[in-house]
N, C-alpha and C positions, 0 to 999 in steps of 0.2 A: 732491637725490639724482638721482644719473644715471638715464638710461632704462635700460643694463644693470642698475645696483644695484636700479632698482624689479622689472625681469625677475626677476632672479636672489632677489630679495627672496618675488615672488609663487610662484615655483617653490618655497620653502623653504618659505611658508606651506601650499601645495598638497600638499607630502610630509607637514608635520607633520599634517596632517588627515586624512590617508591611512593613516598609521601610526596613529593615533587609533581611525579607524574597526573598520583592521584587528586591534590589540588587543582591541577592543569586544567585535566577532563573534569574534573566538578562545572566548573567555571566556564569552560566550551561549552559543556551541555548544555549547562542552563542558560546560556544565551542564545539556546536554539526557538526556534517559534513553535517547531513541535511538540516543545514538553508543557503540560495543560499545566496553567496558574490559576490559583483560587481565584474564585470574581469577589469575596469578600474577605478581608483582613483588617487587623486593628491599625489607626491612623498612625502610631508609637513607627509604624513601617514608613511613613513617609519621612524620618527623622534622621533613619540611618544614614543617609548620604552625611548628614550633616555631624554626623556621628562620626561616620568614617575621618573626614576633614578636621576633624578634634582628635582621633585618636594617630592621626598622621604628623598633625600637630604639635601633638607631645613626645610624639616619638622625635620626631626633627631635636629637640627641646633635649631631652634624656638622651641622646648620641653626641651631643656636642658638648652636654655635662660629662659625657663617659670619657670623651677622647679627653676631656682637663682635666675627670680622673685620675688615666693613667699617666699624663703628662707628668703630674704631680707625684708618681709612683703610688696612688693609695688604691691599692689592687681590690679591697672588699669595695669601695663603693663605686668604683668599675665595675665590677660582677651586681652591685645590687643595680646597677643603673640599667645595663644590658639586661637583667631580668626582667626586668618591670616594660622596658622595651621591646622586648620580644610576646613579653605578655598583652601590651596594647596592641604591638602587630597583632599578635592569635584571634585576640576579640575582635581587631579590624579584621581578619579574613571572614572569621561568624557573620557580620556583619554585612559585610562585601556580600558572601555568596546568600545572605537572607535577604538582602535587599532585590537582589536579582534573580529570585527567588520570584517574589509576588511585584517586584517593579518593572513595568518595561521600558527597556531603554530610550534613555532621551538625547537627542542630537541634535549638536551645536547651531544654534542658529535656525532651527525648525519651528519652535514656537516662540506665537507673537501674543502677548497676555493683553495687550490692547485691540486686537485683530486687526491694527493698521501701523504698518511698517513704511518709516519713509525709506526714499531712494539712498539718503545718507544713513540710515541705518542700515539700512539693507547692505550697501557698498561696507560699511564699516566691518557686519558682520562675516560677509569674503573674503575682507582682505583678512582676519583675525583668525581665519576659520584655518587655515593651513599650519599657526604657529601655534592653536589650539591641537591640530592631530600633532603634531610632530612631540606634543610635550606630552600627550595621552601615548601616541603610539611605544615613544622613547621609558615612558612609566611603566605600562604593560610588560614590554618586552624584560627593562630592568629587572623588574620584579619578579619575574618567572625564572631570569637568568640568576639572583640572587638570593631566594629560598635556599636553594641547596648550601649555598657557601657560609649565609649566615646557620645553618643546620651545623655544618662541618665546624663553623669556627668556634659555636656554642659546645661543641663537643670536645674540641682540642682544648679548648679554656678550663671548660669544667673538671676536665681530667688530667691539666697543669702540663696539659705539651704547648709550653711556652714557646718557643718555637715557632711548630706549627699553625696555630693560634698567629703570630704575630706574623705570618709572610702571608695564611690569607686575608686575614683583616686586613691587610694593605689596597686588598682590592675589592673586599666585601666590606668594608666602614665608607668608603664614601660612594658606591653604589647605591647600599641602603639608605645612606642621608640622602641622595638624589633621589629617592623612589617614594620619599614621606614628605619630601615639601614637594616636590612635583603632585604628588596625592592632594595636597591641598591647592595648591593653584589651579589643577584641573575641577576641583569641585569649585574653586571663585566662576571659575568662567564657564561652569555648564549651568551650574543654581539659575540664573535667571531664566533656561529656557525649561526648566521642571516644567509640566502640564497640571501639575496639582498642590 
């Protein structure tokens, strides 16, 4: 590798860490209680979760088309499939951090829309509540840890370092498929205690 390709190479790792970070801190702050939220917004805002859970959906959908892609060796609609999925991630982040933007978070098992909860539900929702964080917490963490690789793999790909490309997708392809259906299962089981 040339001395510009290593330059030009460490400058691209340097951005994707950059953008890494800065999603990170987006997403901390705004689930701080200090930063003031509108008291009015359009109802289109209560949608996004469910928005989100569709666009995590498809993505699930479009990574498991990709890997039959390449299986198959047809390189362009691997590249269109990863496109389009990286592209639903980006609107899923819009998304994500607009939601929590003007929503405040809602917790497992907190609300009761009938305002009476029996003992069997109540026990039910205990015992659930711990396999609920472990799949939230394991999503969260994933997906912070996977930004950057899916960043780095989009980069190697696009710029035909085959290769490199193919030894981190070994670890960022099924990272990312655990972080879009786990997206959606965590939205199965929070949807019922939304307050709105």
């Amino acid at each position: 590798m040339s001395l510009l390709a290593t330059a030009k190479e460490k400058n691209v790792k340097l951005t994707i860490y950059i953008t890494t970070i800065a999603v990170c801190g987006l997403v901390m702050v705004l689930n701080q209680k200090w930063i003031p939220h509108p008291d009015t917004f359009p109802n289109l805002i209560y949608k996004l979760p469910m928005v989100n859970a569709f666009l995590n959906g498809s993505c699930t959908i479009l990574l498991l088309f990709s890997l039959w892609a390449i299986k198959k060796r047809n390189i362009e609609l691997h590249k269109k499939l990863n496109i389009t999925a990286f592209i639903f991630s980006s609107v899923f982040l819009l998304c994500y951090v607009t939601a929590h933007y003007f929503i405040p978070d809602t917790k497992y098992g907190d609300v009761d829309h009938d305002g009476i909860m029996s003992a069997a539900e109540s026990a039910s929702v205990r015992g659930i509540k711990p396999i609920y964080l472990v799949i939230l917490l394991t999503h969260i963490f994933l997906a912070v840890l996977v930004l950057p690789m899916i960043l780095l793999s989009f980069y190697y790909g696009l710029t035909d370092q085959r290769e490199k490309h193919k030894k981190l997708t070994r670890f960022s392809y099924p990272v990312w498929l655990y972080v879009t259906i786990t997206g959606v299962v965590v939205y199965i089981m929070i949807a019922p205690y939304y307050n709105y």
